[in-house]
C-alpha positions as CSV (number, residue, x, y, z in Angstrom):
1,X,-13.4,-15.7,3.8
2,X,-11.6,-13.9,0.7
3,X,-13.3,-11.8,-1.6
4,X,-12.7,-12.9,-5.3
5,X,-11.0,-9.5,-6.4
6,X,-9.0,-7.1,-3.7
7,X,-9.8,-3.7,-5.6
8,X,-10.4,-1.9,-2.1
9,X,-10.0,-2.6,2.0
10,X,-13.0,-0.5,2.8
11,X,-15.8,-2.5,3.5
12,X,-13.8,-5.7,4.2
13,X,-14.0,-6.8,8.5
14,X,-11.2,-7.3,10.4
15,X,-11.7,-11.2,10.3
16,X,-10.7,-10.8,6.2
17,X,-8.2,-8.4,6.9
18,X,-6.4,-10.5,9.8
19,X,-6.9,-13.1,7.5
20,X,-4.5,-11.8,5.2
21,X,-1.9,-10.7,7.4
22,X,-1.8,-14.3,8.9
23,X,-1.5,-15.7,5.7
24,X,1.5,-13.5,5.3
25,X,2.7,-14.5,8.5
26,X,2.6,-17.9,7.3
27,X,4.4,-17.7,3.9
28,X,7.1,-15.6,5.6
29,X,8.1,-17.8,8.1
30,X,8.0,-21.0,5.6
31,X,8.1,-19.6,1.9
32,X,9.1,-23.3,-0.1
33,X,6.0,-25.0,1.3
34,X,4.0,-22.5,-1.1
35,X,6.5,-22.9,-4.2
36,X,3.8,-24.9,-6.2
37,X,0.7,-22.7,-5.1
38,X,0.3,-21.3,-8.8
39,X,1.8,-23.9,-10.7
40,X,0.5,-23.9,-13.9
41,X,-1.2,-20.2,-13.3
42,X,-0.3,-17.4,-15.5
43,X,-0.8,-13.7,-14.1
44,X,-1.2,-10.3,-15.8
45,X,1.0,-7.8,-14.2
46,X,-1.0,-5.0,-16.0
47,X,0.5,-1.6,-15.2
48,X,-0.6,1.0,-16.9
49,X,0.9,3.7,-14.6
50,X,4.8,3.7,-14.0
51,X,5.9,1.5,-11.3
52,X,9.4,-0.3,-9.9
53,X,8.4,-1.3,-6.5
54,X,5.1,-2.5,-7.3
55,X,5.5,-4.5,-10.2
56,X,8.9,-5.9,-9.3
57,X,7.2,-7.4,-6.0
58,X,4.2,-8.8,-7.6
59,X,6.3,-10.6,-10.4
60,X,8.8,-11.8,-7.6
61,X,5.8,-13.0,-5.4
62,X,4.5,-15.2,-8.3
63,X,7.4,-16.6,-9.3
64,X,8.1,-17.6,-5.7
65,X,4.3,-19.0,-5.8
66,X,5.4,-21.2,-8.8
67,X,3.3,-18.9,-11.4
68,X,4.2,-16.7,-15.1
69,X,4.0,-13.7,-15.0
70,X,2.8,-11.8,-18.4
71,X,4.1,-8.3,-18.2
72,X,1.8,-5.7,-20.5
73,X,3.4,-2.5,-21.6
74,X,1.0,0.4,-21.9
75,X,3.3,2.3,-24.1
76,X,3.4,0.2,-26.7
77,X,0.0,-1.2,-26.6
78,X,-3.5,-1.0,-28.6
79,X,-4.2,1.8,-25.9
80,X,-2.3,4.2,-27.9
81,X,-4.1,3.8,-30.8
82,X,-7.7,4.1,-28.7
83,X,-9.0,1.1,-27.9
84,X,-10.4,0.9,-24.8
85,X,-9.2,-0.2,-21.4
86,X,-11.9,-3.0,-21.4
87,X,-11.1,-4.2,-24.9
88,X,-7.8,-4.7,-24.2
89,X,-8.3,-6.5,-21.1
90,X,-10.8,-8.6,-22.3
91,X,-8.6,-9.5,-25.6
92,X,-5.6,-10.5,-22.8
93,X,-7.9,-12.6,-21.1
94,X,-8.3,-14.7,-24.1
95,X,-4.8,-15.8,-23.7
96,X,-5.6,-17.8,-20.4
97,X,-4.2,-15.5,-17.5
98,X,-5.7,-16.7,-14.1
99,X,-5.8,-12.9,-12.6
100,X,-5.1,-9.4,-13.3
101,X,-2.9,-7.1,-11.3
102,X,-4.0,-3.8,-12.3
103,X,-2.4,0.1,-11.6
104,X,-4.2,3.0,-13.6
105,X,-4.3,6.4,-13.5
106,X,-8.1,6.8,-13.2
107,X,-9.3,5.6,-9.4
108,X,-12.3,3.1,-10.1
109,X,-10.2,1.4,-13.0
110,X,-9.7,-2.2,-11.6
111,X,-13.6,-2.3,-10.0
112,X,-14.3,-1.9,-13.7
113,X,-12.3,-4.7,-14.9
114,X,-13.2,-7.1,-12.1
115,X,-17.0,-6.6,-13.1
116,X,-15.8,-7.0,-16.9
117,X,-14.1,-10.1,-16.5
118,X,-14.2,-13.5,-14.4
119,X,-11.1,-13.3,-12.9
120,X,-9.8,-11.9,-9.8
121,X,-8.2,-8.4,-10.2
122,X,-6.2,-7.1,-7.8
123,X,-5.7,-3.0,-7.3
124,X,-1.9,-2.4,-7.3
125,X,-3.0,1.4,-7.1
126,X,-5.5,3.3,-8.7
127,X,-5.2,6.7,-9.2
128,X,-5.8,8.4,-5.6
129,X,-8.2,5.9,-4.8
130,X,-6.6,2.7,-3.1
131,X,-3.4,0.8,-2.8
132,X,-4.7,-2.0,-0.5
133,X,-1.4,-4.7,-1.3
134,X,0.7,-1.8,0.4
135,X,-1.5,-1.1,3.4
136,X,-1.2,-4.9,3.8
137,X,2.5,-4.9,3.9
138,X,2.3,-1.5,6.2
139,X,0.4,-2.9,8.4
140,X,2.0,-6.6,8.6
141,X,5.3,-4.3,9.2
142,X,3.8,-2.7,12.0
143,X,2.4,-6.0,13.7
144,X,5.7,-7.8,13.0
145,X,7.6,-5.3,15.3
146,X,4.9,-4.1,17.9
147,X,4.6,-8.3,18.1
148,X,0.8,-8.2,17.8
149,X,-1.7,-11.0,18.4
150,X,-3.5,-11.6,15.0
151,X,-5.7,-13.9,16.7
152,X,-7.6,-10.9,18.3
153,X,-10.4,-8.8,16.8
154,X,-8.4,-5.4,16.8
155,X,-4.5,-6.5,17.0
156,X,-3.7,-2.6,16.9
157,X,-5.7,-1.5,19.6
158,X,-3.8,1.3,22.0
159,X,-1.5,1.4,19.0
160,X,-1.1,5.2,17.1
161,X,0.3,6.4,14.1
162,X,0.7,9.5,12.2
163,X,1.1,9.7,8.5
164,X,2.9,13.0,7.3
165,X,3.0,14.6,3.9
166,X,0.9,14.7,0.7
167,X,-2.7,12.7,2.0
168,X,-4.6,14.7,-1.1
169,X,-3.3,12.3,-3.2
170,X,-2.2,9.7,-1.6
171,X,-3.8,6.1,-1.9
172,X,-1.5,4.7,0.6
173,X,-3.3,6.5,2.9
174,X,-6.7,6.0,1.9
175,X,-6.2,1.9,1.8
176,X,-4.2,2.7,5.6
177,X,-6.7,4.1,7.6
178,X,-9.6,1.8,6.6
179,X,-6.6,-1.1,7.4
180,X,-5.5,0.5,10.4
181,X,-9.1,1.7,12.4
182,X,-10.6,-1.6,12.1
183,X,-7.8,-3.5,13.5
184,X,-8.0,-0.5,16.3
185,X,-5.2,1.7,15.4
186,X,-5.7,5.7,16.5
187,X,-4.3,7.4,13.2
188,X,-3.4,11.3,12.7
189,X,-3.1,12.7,9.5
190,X,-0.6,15.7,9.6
191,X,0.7,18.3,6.2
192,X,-0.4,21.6,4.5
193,X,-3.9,22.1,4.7
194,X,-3.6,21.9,0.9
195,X,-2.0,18.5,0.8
196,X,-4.7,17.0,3.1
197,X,-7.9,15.2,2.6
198,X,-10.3,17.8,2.4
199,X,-13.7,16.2,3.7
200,X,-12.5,14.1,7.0
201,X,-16.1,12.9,7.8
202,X,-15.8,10.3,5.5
203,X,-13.0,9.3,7.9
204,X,-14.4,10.0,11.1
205,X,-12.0,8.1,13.1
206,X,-8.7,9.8,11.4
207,X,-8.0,12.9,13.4
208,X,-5.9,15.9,11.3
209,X,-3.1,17.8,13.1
210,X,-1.7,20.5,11.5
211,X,1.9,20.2,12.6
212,X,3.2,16.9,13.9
213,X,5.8,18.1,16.5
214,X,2.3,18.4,18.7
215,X,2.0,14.5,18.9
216,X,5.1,13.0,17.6
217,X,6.0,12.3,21.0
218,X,2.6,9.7,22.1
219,X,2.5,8.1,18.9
220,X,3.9,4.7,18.1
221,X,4.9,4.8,14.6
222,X,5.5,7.5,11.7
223,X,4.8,7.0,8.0
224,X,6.3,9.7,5.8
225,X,4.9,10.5,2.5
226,X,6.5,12.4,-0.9
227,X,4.7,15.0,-2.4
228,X,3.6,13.8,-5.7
229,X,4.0,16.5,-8.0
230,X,3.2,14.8,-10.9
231,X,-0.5,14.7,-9.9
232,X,-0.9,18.5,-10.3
233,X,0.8,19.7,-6.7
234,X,3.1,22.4,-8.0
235,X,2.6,25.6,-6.1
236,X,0.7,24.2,-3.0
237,X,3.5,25.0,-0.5
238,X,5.8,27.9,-1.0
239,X,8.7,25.8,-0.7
240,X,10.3,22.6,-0.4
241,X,12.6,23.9,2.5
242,X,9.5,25.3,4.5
243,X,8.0,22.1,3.8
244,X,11.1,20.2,5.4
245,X,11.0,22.8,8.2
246,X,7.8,22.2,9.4
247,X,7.3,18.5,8.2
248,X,9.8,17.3,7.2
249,X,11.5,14.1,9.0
250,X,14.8,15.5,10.1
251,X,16.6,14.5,12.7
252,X,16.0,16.9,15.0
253,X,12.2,16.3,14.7
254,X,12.7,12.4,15.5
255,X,15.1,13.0,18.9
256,X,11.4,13.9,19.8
257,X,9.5,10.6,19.2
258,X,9.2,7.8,21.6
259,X,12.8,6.2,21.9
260,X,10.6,2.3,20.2
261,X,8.7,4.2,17.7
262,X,9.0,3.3,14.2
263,X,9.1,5.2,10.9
264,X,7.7,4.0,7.2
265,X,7.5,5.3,3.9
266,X,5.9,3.2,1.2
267,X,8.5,4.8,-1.2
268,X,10.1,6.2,-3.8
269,X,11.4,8.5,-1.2
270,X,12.6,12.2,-1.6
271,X,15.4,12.5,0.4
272,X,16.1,15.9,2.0
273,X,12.3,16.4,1.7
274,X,10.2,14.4,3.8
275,X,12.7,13.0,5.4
276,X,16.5,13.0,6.0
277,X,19.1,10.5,4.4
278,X,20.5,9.9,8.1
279,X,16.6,9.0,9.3
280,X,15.9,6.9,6.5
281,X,19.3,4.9,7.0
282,X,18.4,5.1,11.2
283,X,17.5,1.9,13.0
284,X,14.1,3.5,13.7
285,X,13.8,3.1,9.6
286,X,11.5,0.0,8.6
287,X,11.0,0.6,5.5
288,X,13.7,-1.8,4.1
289,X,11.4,-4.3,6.3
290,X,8.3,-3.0,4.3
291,X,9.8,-4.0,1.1
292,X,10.5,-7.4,1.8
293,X,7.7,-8.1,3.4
294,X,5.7,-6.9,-0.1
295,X,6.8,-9.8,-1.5
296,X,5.3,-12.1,1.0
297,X,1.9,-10.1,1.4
298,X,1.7,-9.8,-2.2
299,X,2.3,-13.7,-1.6
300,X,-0.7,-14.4,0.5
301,X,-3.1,-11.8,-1.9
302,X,-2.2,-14.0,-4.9
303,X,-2.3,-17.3,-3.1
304,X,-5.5,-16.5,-1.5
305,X,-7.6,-15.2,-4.8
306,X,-6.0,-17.3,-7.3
307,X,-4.0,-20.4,-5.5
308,X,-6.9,-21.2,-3.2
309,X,-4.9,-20.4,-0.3
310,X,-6.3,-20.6,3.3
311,X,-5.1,-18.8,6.5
């Protein structure tokens, strides 16, 4: 049912992925009956990219598992003195960790670890690749509220979202639509042409829409994402005020949405930018909901590849 490392969602069915989201389901709505999952199993929060949301849920969701958590620090590490990222992984492996959870720079990095090593690796993000632990918690989110039946094939069918912002670069969004079309979602990609995933066939079910006030009324849920100028996006709008003009989640923008739709943001967010302190504080706001719930999908990802979990 599980594969033995989650480095991607593409390619995995909907019966893996509902799989996972029931598991989370589960854990949520008992958490102490899974205290002792990874008793006795020692994990490898291996970040070699900055983090705080990240890390913080994976070392919470194995201590709540019953597991140790070895935290590796890049900065101070044999990497800076050239080894490579594959002798250092294999020489931490030696120390008996059960699994890696991996976040690198350079997209590809944990596929190469998880074919370097026995143990399961899990992508915490790599590069602009994948983030597939936070289109798990996205999604779970989203079937939480719109109360869907994770017994059926495609729980999201006649379900829509648009995703706002800086797709480019953006892993969230790349792990998202291949989470959200095969459990049946519609989903609309909207920002600058020159924040936005340039070849779209490779998507073919993801439609692109330049400006969102041309949907934001038919579509059931709105995930705002930052631009992420540390990945080389200085000077691809003219401003950051026209880029809150035109896409920016302001108020005003959101009187226009359906009055039950729902907004994300997988976070850190830029208030003022992609969206307004008063929208991110509104009740339509869930991403307070998508942090905790990290914790528990993060949960059912380490109990399933390295506890022996089943859904």
């Amino acid at each position: 049912m599980f594969p033995d490392s989650l480095t991607t969602i593409r390619g995995l069915d909907h019966r893996t992925l509902r799989a996972f989201l029931s598991l989370t389901e589960q854990i949520k709505s008992t958490p102490e009956k899974f205290n002792t999952t990874l008793k006795g199993k020692t994990i490898l929060q291996f970040f070699v990219e900055n983090s705080t949301r990240t890390r913080m849920s994976f070392e919470a969701a194995t201590r709540k598992l019953g597991g140790t958590s070895i935290a590796f620090a890049a900065s101070s590490s044999s990497l800076q003195k050239g080894e490579t990222l594959l002798d250092t992984v294999q020489v931490i492996q030696q120390y008996g960790v059960n699994a890696i959870v991996m976040r690198h720079s350079s997209g590809g990095s944990p596929d190469l670890v998880a074919k370097a090593t026995a143990l399961p690796v899990i992508n915490a993000g790599d590069g602009s690749h994948e983030h597939p632990t936070q289109a798990l918690l996205d999604c779970f989110t989203l079937a939480e509220y719109w109360k869907s039946d994770l017994t059926q094939d495609q729980p999201f069918s006649g379900k829509s979202i648009v995703i706002i912002g800086d797709t480019l670069q953006s892993r969230v969004t790349r792990s998202n639509i291949h989470l959200m079309t095969t459990l049946g979602a519609q989903v609309f990609l909207s920002g600058p042409s020159t924040l936005t995933i340039k070849n779209l066939s490779l998507f073919p079910e993801v439609r692109y829409i330049p400006f969102p006030d041309a949907i934001l009324n038919s579509v059931d849920a709105v995930m705002a994402l930052r631009i992420q100028f540390e990945r080389g996006n200085k000077g691809v709008i003219p401003s950051i005020e026209e880029y809150r003009t035109f896409w920016g989640l302001t108020h005003e923008r959101v009187s226009k949405m359906k009055p039950e739709a729902k907004i994300l943001h997988p976070g850190p967010m830029n208030r003022g930018v992609e969206i307004d302190p008063e929208v991110a504080d509104s009740d339509r706001s869930l991403v307070l909901n998508q942090v905790e719930n990290g914790v528990f999908a993060r949960m059912a990802v380490l109990g399933a590849l390295v506890g022996g979990l089943k859904p």
